[in-house]
N, C-alpha and C positions, 0 to 999 in steps of 0.2 A: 504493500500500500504506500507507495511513492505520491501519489497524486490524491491527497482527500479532497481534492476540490471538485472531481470527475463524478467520485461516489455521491458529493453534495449534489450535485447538479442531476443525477439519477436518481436522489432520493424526491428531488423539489419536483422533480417531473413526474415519480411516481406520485407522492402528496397530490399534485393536481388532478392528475387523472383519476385520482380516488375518491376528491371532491367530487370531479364532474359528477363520475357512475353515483355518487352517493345524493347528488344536489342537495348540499348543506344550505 
């Protein structure tokens, strides 16, 4: 894990997409 900023950015993206499906 050289790049935590990559995992960041795959987590924010998972988070959104998990919003959408969920429509909070």
């Amino acid at each position: 894990m050289d790049e935590p900023s990559q995992g960041d950015e795959v987590l924010k993206v998972a988070i959104d997409v998990v919003a959408l499906d969920t429509d909070l």
